[in-house]
N, C-alpha and C positions, 0 to 999 in steps of 0.2 A: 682656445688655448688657455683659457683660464684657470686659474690655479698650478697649472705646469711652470716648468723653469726647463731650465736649460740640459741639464738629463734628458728630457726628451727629446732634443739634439743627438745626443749623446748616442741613445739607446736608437734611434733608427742610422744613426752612424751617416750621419749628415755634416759632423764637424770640417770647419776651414782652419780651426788654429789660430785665428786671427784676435783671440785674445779681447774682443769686444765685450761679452761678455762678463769677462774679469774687469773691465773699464768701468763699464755703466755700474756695477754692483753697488748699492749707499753705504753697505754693511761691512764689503770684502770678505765677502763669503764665498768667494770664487777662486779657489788657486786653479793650476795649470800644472797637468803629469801627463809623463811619457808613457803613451801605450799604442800597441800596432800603431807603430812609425812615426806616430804625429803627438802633437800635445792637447793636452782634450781637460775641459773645463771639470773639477770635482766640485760638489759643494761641499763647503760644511753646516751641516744640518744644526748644530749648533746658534749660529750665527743669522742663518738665514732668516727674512720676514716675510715669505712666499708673495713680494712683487710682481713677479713675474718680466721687469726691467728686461734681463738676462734675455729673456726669449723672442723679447718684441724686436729687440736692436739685432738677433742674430739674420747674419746671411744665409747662414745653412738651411737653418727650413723656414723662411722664409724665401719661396723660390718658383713658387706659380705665378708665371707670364701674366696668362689670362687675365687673373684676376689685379695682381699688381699693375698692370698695365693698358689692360684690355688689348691686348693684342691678338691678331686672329690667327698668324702665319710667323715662322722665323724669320720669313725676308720683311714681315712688318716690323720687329724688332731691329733688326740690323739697319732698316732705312732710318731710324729715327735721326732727324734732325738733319738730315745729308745736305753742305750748301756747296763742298768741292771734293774731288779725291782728283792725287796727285800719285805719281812716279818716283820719287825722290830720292837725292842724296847727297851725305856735305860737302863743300867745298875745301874743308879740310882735309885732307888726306893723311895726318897722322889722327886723328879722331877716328874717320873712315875705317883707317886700317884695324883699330882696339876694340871697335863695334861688332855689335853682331851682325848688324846690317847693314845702312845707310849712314849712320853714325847720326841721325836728326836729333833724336833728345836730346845727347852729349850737346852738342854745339846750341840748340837751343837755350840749355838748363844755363847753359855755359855765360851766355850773352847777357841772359835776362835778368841773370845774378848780380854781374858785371856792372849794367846799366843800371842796377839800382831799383828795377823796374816791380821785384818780389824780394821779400824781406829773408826767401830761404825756400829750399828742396827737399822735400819727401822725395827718400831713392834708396831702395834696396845694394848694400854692400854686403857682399858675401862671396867668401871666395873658401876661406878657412875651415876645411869638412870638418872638425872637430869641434865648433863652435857655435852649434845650434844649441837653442831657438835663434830663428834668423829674425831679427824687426829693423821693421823699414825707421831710417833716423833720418833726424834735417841736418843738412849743408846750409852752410852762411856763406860760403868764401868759394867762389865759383872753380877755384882750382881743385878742389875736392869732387868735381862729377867725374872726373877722368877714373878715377877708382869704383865709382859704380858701374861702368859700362858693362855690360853683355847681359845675356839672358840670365835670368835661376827661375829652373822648376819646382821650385819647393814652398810650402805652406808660410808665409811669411804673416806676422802681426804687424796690425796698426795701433796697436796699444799707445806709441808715443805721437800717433797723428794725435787722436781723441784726445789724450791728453794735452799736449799743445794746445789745440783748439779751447778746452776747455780753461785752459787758464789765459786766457787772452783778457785784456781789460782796455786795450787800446787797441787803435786802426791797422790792423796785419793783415799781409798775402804773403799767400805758398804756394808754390807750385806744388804737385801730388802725381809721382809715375808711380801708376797702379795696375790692379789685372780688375776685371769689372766688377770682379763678387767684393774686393775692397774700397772701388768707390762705391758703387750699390750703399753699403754700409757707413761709409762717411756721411754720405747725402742723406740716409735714410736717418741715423742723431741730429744731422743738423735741421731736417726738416721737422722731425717729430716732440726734438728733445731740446736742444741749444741752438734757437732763433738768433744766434750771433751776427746783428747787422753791419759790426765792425769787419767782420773774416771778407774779403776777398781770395778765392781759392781758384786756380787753373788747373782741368782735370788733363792728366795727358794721359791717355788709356792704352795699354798694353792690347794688342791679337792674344786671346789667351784659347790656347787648346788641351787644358787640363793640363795640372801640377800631380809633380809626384811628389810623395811622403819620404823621409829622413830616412827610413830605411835602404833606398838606393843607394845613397849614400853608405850605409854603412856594407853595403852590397860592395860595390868598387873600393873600400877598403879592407874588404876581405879578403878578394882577390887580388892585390897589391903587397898586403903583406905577408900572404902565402908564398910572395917571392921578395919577403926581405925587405918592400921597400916603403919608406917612410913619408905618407904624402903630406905635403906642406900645403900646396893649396887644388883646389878642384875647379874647374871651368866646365860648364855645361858646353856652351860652342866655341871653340874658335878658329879664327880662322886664317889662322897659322900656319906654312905649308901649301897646304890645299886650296886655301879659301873659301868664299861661302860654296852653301849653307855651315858649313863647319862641323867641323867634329871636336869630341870633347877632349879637354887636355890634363893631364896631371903636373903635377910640378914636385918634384921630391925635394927630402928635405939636402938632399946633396947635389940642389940645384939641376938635376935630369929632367928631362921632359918625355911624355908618355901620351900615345894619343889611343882613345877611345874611336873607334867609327859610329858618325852619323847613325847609323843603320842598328848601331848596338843598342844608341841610347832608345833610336823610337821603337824599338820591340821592346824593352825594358819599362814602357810606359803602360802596359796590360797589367807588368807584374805589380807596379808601387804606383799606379796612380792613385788622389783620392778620391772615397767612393761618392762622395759629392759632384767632383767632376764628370759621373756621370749622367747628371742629370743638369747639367750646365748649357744653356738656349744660346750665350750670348759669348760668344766667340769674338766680335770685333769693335766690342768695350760701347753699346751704344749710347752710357749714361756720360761721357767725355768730352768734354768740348774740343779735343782732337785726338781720333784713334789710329796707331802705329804699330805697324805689320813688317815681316819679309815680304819684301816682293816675288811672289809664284809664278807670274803671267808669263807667261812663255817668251813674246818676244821683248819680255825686261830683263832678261838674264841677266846678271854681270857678275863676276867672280871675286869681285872687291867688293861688293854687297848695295844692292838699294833696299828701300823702304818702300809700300804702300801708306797712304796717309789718307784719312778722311778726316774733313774739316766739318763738323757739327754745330756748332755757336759762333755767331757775330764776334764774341772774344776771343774763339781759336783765328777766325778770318782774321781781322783787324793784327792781331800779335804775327801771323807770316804774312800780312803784306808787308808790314814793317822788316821782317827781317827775312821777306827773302832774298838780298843779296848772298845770303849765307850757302844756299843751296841751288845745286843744280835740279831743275825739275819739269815736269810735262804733267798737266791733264791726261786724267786716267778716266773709265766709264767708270761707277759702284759695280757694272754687271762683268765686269773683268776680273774686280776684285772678288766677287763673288763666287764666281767659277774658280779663281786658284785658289782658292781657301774652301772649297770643297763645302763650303757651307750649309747646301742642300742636306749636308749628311745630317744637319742639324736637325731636319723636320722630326726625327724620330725621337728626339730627346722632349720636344713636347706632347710625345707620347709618352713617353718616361712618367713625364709631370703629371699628366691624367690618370696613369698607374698609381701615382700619391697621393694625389686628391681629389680626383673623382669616381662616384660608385664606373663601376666596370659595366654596365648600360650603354657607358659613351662612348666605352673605347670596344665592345664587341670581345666574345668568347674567344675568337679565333685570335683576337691581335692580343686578349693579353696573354694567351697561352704565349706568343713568340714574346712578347717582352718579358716572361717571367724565364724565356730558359735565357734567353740573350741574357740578363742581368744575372745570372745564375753562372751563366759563363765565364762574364768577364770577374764574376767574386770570386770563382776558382783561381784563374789566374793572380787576383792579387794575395789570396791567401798561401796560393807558392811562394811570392814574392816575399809575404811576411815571413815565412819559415827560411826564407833564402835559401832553398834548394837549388844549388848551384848547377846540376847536374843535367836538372832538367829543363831548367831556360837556356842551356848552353847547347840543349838538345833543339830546342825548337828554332834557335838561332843555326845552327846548323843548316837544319832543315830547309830554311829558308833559304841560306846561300846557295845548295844545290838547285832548288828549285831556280832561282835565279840565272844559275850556270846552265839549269835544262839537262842537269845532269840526274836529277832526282824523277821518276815518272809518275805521272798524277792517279 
């Protein structure tokens, strides 16, 4: 990669949005504009000293297993570090209820703030559709996690971790709720770039099964206000009414509530996901010293929401023996976890990766013909999404529901 910068991110369309880039730069040579959906690094060529900084710190294509890792299989990735997995959920039941799932981080973030124990929280607040770029910010004052709770699918920056980090001059810890490709890259400055022996950092890692792009958003606002109405804030899940897994809510500006189905959002995740997502191995955050899931397993059902939890580091152990009074919970197998999170589906995406970086020898004539239409497929669909052709994702949603009802024939 020598001599490249961060354009060649760019141009194979590998961008996370995450603003890294813009961070490390010495020059600030790096702004940030909006295009197909997301915010994506320009330089100016001006300014620029061809470092190459930019490209080393990105997550985006920096993103072969094998070689970052030596990993042989997805299930060796997802095993790293495994000392527990658990069933879980809070014993708070207004927590509970705000949550997406279990309500574990809420009460966690909550306690450990409280006690004094971390100087502050990295946590994604976003509720406001009209307010992006979304960046994750720190909480000091533990009553402020109650406003972060629940999921967002959308390309979030760490620009204000990095920089915290880098301006530290004394003894701090932070806790950090992230999706993996954002700790990937915290870990990856801190180990390369800023050896900071003072940071103390607790990773709590999101289940991440690919983010969609801003443009959904402005999707659900267009069909909203096609009927007049004025949205105040957006909610990916909740679980409101129904309960988990939850459906999405709107909230107008004249106080109305509006709910989205489950089933809308995850067919909507073809049209605006990003195209980075799909080439993504690591679904259950394995760089975290503790990673936090919805519970799938069949017989964990509950309708007020649990959590799956793996415990990865001595430091995530030691922080829930301490405080699991907090939560109700059971030993789980990894291989329960594995099965509801469908993770196997993962093997193909280290096919993906061979597709990127290695000659086509290894991966065989016949498999990259199917990976080149597969990826071919799912680019169509996001390119409907970019054009927000309303007509015809409302068609294929359709289609689905018949099929569903057995009222549509195959």
């Amino acid at each position: 990669m020598a001599n490249k910068d961060i354009r060649e991110t760019v141009r194979r369309n590998l961008c996370l949005s995450c603003e890294a880039c813009r961070f490390i730069c010495p020059v600030n040579a790096i702004e940030m504009m909006f295009h197909k959906g997301q915010f994506l690094p320009e330089i100016i060529s001006d300014k620029c000293t061809n470092c190459s900084l930019c490209l080393k710190i990105c997550p985006g294509i920096n993103l072969d297993p094998l070689k970052l890792f030596n990993f042989k299989s997805y299930l060796d990735i997802e095993k790293n570090g495994i000392i527990q997995c658990y069933e879980m959920y809070s014993k708070d039941e207004q927590v509970r209820k705000i949550s997406t799932s279990g309500g574990i981080i809420t009460t966690l973030v909550s306690e450990l703030l409280k006690d004094k124990k971390y100087d502050g929280a990295f946590v994604l607040d976003y509720k406001d559709i009209n307010n992006y770029p979304a960046y994750i910010k720190l909480i000091i004052d533990n009553r402020d996690i109650k406003s972060s709770t629940g999921s967002k699918y959308l390309p979030a920056s760490i620009f204000n971790i990095l920089d915290q980090i880098k301006k530290i001059k004394e003894k701090k810890s932070y806790i950090i709720v992230g999706t993996p490709c954002q700790i990937y890259t915290i870990i990856n400055y801190l180990k390369g770039i800023n050896k900071n022996k003072k940071l103390d950092l607790l990773y709590l890692g999101l289940f991440c099964d690919s983010t969609m792009n801003y443009d959904f958003l402005n999707f659900i606002k267009r069909i909203y206000e096609n009927k007049d109405i004025k949205i105040k804030a957006f909610y990916y899940r909740s679980k409101e009414k129904y309960g988990w897994p939850g459906n999405s809510k709107i909230l107008s500006e004249e106080g109305k509530k509006y709910l989205l189905s489950r089933g809308f959002r995850l067919l909507c995740k073809k049209y605006f996901r990003l195209n980075r997502c799909l080439y993504c191995y690591d679904k259950l955050n394995h760089l975290a010293d503790v990673s936090f899931g919805d519970c799938y397993i069949k017989d964990g059902y509950d309708i007020k929401g649990k959590s799956n939890i793996i415990i990865r580091t001595e430091k995530g152990k030691r922080i829930f023996q301490e405080y699991s009074y907090l939560f109700q919970s059971k030993a789980e197998d990894f291989n329960n976890i594995v099965k509801s999170q469908k993770i196997s589906l993962k093997n193909k995406i280290l096919t993906y990766n061979n597709y990127l970086y290695h000659s086509y020898k290894k991966i065989g004539l016949v498999s990259l013909l199917k990976i080149r239409i597969k990826l071919f497929k799912a680019n169509l669909f996001r390119k409907i999404g970019r054009k927000c052709k309303f007509l015809i994702i409302f068609e294929f949603y359709i289609i689905k529901i018949l099929k569903s009802l057995k009222l549509l024939l195959k």
